[in-house]
C-alpha positions as CSV (number, residue, x, y, z in Angstrom):
1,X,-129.3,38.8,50.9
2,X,-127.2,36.2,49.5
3,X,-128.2,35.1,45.6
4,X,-126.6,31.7,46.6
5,X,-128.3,31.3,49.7
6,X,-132.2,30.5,48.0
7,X,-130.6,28.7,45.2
8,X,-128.7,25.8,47.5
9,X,-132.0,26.1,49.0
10,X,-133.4,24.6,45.8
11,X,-131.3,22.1,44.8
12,X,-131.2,20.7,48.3
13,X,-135.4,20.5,48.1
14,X,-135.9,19.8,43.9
15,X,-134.1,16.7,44.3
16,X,-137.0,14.3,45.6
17,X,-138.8,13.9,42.2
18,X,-138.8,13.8,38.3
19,X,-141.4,17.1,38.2
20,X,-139.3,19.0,40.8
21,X,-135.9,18.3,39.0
22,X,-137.3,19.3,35.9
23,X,-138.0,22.6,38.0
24,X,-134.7,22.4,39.4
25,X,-133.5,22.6,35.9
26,X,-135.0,25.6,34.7
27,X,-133.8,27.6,37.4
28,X,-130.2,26.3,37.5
29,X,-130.2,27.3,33.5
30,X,-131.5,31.1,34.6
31,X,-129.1,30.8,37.7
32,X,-125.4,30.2,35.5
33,X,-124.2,33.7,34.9
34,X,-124.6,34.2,39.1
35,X,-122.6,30.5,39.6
36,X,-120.0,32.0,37.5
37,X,-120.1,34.8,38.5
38,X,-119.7,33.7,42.2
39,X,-117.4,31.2,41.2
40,X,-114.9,31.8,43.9
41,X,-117.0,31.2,47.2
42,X,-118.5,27.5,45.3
43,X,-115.6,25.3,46.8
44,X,-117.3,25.0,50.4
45,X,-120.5,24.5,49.0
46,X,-119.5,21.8,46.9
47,X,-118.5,20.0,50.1
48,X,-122.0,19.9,51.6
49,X,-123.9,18.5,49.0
50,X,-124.7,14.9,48.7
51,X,-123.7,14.7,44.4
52,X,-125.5,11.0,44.5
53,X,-128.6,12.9,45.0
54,X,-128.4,16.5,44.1
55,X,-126.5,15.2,40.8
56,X,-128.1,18.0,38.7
57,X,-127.1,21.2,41.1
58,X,-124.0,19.5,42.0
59,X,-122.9,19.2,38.3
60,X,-124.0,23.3,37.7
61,X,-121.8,24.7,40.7
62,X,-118.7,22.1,39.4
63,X,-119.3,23.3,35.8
64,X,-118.7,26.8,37.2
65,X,-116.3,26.4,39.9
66,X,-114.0,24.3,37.9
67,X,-114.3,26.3,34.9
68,X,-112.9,29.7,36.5
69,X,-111.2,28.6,39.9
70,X,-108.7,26.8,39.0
71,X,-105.6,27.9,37.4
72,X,-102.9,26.4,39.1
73,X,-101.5,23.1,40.4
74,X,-102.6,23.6,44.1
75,X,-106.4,24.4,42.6
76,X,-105.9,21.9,40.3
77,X,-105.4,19.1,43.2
78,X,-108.6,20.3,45.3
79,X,-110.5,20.2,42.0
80,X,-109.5,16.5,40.6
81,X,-111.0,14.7,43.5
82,X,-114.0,16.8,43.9
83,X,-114.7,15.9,40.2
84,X,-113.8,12.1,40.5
85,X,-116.0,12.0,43.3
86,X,-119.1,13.3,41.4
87,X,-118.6,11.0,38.1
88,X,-118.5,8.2,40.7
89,X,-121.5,9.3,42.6
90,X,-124.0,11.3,40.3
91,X,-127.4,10.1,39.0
92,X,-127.3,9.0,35.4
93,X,-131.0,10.1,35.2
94,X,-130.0,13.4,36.0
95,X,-126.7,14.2,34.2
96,X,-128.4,13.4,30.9
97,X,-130.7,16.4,31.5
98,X,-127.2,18.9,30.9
99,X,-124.8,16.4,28.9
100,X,-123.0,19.2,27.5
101,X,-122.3,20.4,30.8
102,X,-121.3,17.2,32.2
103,X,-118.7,16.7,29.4
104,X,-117.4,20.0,30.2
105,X,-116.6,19.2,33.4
106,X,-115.2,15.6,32.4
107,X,-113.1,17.5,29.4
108,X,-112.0,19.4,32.1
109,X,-111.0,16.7,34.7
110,X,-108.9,15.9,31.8
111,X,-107.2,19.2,31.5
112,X,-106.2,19.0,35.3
113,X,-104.7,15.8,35.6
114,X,-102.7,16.3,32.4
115,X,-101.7,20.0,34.2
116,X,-100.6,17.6,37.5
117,X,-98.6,15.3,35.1
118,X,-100.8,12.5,36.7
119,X,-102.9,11.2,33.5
120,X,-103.5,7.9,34.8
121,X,-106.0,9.6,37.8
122,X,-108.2,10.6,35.4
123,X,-108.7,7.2,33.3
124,X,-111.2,5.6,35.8
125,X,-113.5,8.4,36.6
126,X,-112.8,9.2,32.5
127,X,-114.2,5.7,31.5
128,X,-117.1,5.4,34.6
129,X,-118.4,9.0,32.9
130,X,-118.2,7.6,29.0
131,X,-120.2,4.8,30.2
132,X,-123.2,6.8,32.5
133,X,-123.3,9.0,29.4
134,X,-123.6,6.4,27.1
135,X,-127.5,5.9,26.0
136,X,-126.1,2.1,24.6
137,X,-123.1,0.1,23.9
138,X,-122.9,2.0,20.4
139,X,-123.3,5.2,21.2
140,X,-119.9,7.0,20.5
141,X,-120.1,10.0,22.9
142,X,-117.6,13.0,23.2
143,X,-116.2,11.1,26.1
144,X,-114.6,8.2,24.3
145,X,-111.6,10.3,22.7
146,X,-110.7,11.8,25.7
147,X,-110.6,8.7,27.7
148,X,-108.6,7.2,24.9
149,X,-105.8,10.1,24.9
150,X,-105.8,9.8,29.1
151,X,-104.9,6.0,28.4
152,X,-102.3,7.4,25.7
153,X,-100.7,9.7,28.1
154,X,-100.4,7.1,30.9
155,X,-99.5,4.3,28.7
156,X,-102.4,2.3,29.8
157,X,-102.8,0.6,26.1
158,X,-104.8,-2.4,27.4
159,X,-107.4,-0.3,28.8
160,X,-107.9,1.3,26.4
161,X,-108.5,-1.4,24.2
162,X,-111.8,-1.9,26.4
163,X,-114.1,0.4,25.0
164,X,-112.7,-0.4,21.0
165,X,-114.3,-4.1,20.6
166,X,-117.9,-2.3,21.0
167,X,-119.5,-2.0,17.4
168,X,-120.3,1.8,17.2
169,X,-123.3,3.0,15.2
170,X,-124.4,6.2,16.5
171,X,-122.1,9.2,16.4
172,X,-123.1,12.5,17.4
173,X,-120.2,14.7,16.0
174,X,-117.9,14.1,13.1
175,X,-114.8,14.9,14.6
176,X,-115.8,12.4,17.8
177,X,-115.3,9.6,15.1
178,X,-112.1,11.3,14.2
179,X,-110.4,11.4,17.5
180,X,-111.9,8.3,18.4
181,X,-110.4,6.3,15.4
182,X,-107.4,8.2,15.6
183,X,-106.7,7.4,19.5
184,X,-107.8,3.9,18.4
185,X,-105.5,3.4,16.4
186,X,-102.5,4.9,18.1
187,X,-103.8,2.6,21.2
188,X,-103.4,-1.0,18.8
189,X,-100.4,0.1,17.5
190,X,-99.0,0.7,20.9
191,X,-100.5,-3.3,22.2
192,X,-99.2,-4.4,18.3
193,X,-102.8,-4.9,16.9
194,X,-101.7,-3.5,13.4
195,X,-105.0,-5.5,11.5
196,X,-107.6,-3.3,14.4
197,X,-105.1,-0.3,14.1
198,X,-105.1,0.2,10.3
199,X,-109.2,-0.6,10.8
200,X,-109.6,2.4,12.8
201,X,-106.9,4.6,10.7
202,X,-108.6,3.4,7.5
203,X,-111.9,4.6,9.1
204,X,-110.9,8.1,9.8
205,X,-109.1,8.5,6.1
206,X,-112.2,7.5,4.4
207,X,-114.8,8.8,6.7
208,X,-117.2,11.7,5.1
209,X,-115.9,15.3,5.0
210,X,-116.2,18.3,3.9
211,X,-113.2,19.9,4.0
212,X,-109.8,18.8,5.5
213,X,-108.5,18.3,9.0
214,X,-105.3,18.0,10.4
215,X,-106.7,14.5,12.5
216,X,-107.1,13.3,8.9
217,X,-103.8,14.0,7.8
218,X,-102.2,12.8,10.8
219,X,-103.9,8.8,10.2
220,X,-103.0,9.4,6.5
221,X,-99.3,9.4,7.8
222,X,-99.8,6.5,10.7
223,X,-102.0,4.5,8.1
224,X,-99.1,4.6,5.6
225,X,-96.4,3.5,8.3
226,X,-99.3,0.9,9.5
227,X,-99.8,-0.6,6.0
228,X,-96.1,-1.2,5.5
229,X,-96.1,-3.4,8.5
230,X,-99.0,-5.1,8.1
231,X,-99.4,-6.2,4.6
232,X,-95.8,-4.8,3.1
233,X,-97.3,-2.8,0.6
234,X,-99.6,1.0,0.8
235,X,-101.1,2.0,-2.6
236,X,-102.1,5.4,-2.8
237,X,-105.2,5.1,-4.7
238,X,-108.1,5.3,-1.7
239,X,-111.4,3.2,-2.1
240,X,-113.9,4.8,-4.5
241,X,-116.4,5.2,-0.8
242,X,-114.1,7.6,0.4
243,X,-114.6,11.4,0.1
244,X,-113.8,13.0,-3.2
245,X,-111.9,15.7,-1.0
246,X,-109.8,13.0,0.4
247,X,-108.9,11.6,-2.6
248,X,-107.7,14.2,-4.2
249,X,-106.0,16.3,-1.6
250,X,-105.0,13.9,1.2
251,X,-101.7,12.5,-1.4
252,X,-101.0,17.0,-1.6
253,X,-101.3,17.6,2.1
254,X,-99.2,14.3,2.6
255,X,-96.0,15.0,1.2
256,X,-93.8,13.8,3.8
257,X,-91.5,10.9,4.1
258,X,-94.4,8.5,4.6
259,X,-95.2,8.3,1.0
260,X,-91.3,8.2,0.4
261,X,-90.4,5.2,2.9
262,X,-93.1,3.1,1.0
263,X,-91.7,4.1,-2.3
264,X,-88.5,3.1,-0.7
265,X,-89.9,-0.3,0.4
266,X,-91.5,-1.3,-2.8
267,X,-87.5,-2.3,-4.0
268,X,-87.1,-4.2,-1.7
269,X,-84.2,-3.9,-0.3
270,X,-83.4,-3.7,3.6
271,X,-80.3,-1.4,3.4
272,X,-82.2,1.6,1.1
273,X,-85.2,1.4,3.9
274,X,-82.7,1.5,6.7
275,X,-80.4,4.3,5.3
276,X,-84.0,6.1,4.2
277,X,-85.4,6.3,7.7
278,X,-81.9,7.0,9.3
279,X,-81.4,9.7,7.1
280,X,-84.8,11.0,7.9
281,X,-85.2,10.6,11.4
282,X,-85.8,13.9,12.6
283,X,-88.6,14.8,10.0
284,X,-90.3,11.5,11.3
285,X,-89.3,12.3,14.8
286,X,-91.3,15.5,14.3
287,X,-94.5,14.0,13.5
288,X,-93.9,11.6,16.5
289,X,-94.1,8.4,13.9
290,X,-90.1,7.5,14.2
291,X,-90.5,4.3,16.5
292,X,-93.5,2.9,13.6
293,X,-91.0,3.9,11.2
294,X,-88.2,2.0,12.5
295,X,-90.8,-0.9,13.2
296,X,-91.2,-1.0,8.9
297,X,-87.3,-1.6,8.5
298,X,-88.2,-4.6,11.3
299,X,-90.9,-6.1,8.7
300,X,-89.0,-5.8,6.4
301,X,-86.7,-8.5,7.3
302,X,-89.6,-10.6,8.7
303,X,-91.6,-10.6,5.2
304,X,-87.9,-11.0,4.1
305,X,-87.9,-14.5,6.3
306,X,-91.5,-15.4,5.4
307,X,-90.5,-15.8,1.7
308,X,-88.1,-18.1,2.9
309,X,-90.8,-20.4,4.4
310,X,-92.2,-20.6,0.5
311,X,-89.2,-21.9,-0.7
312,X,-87.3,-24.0,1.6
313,X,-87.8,-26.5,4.3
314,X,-84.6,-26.2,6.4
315,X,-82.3,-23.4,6.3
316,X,-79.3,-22.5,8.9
317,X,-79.7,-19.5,10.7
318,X,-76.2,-18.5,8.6
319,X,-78.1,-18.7,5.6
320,X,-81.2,-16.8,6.9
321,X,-79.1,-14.0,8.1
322,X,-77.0,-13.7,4.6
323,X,-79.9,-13.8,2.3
324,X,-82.2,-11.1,4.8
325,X,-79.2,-9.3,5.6
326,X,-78.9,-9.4,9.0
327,X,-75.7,-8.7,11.0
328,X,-75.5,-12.5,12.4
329,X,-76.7,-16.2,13.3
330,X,-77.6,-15.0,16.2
331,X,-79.8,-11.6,15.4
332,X,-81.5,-14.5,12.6
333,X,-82.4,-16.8,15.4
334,X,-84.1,-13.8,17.5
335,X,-86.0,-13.1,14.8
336,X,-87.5,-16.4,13.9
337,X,-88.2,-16.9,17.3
338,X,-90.2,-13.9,17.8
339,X,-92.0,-14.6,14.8
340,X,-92.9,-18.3,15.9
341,X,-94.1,-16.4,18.9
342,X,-95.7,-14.3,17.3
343,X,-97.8,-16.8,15.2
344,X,-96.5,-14.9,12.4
345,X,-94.3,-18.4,10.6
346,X,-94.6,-22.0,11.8
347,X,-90.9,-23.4,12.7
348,X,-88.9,-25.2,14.9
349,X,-84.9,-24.4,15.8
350,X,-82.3,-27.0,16.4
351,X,-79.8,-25.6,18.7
352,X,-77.4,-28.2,18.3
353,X,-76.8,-27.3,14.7
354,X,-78.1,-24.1,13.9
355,X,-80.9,-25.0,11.5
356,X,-84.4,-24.1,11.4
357,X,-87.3,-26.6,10.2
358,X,-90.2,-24.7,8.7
359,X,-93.8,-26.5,9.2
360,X,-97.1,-25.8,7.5
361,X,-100.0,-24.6,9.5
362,X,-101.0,-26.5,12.4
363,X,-104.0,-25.2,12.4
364,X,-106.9,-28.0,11.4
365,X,-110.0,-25.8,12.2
366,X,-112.0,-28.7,14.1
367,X,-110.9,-28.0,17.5
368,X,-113.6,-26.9,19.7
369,X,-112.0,-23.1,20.4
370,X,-111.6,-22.8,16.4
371,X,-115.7,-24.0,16.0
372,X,-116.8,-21.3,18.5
373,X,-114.5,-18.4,17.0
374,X,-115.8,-19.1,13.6
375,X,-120.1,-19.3,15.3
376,X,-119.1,-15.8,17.0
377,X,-117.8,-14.7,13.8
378,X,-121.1,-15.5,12.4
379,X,-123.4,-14.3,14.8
380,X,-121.6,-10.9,14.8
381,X,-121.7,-10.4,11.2
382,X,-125.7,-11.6,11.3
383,X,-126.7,-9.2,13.7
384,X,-124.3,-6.6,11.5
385,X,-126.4,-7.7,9.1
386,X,-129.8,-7.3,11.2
387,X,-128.4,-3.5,12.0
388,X,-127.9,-2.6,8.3
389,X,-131.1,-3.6,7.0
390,X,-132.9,-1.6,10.2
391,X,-130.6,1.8,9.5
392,X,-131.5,1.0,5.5
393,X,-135.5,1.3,6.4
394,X,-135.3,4.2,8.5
395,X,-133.2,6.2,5.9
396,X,-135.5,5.4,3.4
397,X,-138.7,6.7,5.5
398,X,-136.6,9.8,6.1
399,X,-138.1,13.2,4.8
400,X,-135.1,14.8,4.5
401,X,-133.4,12.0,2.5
402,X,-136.6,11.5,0.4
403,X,-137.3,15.4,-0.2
404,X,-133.3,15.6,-1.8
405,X,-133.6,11.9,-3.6
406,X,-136.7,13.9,-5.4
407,X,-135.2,16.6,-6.0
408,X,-132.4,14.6,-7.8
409,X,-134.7,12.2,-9.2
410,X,-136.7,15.4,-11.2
411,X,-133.5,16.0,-12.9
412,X,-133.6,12.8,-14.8
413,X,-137.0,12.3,-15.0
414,X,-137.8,10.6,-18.2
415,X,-140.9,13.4,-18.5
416,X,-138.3,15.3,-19.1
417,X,-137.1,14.2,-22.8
418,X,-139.1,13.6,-25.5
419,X,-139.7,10.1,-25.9
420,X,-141.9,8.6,-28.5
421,X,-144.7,6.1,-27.7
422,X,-144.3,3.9,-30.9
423,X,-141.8,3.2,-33.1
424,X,-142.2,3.3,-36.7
425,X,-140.1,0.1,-38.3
């Protein structure tokens, strides 16, 4: 007889309730070694069963179909829609019974469409999986770094920018918060959110760790370039909450022409930056951080033009382009104007003669918007607030944490030292 033949059997008929999926489960974990085993015939099967409803067997002969069957492109393109279809169908309620399998299968849809060339057909199912895996909005699951490098891949940066406003606070693996910072920030660089990119960057270089990681080393680098064109300025010295590994070995492990280029910026001067990253293209090239290097010689001549605002109320474009050093009027006036754009100077440009007004501030913080920005503002950082004090009182009624903090507290017990109980004067 048939091993496969009873077990459809069951997953077609322990579908109908919470007891008999429970059921279902125990013999689907006895049954893998025969799915895999029989991995081969599982393709026609898949196609007669409803995944909206027999989520949990569907998800055990895709785990094991896709997992040996498909090694090629042709496999590869009857596999991708087969798994979209299931993230789009499956029961929530019943994928959370086998997450790890289900982000198998979801790492795996990832693996195919990157094997096709075709990243972009795995960003929808990618993100509709992250979310049905999710248990709330700050849950950081496995799935979030992979749908992060899909949008990467396919250059869908605004997309990706939808899952990186949520506040996360629960994080089941380490290296999750890694990859996720890490994509993160490569995502806000790409849409020009330096301020949320060097968040996320600064996130993974001071996160806890126990030994060091090439994900780490790799911000380090970006979060250097970053800095540069953010602020103008990257000090080496880490925060004192970072990890004592970090800060010790992460300036070692980092000797590369990050840490050069801002020694190099720190004079000051627009030619030595330029002639520094042209004469080290290829070493930046090889860490794939040449176009954020070249954007650092950029902000350089803009923090160049944002001193001028300091000093001087009108200045020709001549005179902007002599004292930043830029080739011409004209290369001035395209940088001013991006930078009005950009919010980054206030200024207006008279065509007629070539001189540029600088204005203070428009802003007046009374307008409506500006009122309900700053309450948002607030309410975030009260229920931050709210958050903190909750994850504070749990720690603190942790046996674990309370166990070590005696431990620890033993060692310094005053018991400990002989101290006398009056003084003689």
């Amino acid at each position: 007889m048939d091993p496969l033949e009873p077990l459809i059997a069951q997953i077609q008929g322990l579908s109908s309730s919470s007891a008999d999926i429970a059921r279902l489960h125990t013999i689907l974990k006895h049954s893998d070694e025969t799915l895999r085993s029989d991995s081969s015939r599982l393709y026609p099967i898949l196609q007669l069963i409803d995944p909206s409803i027999h989520s949990l067997g569907f998800l055990y002969l895709l785990d094991a179909f896709s997992a040996a069957s498909v090694s090629n492109q042709q496999q590869a393109e009857e596999a991708v829609p087969i798994i979209a279809r299931f993230i789009n169908a499956c029961s929530v309620e019943q994928i959370r019974l086998a997450p790890e399998k289900f982000v198998s299968v979801c790492k795996r849809l990832k693996d195919l469409v990157t094997l096709l060339e075709a990243p972009i057909r795995g960003v929808a199912p990618m993100f509709t999986a992250l979310r049905k895996l999710q248990v709330s909005a700050e849950h950081l699951t496995p799935l979030h770094a992979e749908f992060l490098m899909l949008c990467l891949l396919a250059k869908c940066y605004k997309t990706g920018l939808s899952i990186l406003d949520d506040d996360v606070f629960e994080v089941d693996h380490p290296r999750d918060l890694y990859l996720y910072c890490y994509y993160g920030g490569m995502i806000c660089i790409g849409q020009k959110r330096f301020q949320k990119a060097l968040d996320l960057l600064h996130n993974v270089v001071t996160a806890p760790m126990t030994m060091m990681n090439a994900i780490v080393i790799e911000a380090y680098k970006k979060y250097i370039l970053v800095s540069l064109i953010r602020h103008g300025q990257f000090s080496t010295s880490l925060p004192k909450y970072a990890s004592p590994l970090a800060q010790r070995n992460l300036k070692l492990f980092c000797q590369n022409p990050c840490i050069e280029l801002a020694q190099t910026y720190n004079n000051g001067k627009v030619a030595e930056v330029e002639a520094f990253v042209n004469a080290n293209a290829g070493r930046f090239e090889a860490d794939n951080n040449l176009g954020l290097a070249k954007q650092v010689v950029s902000s350089m001549y803009k923090r160049n033009i944002q001193r001028l605002t300091q000093t001087y109320l009108t200045l020709s474009l001549e005179d902007i382009a002599n004292t930043v050093h830029l080739n011409s009027a004209k290369e001035a006036e395209m940088h001013v104007l991006q930078m009005i754009q950009d919010g980054e100077i206030y200024a207006t440009i008279n065509q007629k003669d070539g001189m540029v007004r600088f204005l203070e501030d428009p802003e007046q913080y009374k307008t409506c918007e500006m009122i309900e920005h700053i309450d948002s503002s607030i309410q975030r950082i009260m229920a931050l607030s709210k958050k903190l004090t909750a994850t504070d009182e749990q720690i603190s009624c942790d046996q674990l944490y309370l166990s070590k903090v005696g431990r620890e507290r033993q060692r310094y017990d005053f018991d400990d030292y002989d101290v006398p109980t009056r003084f003689n004067i």
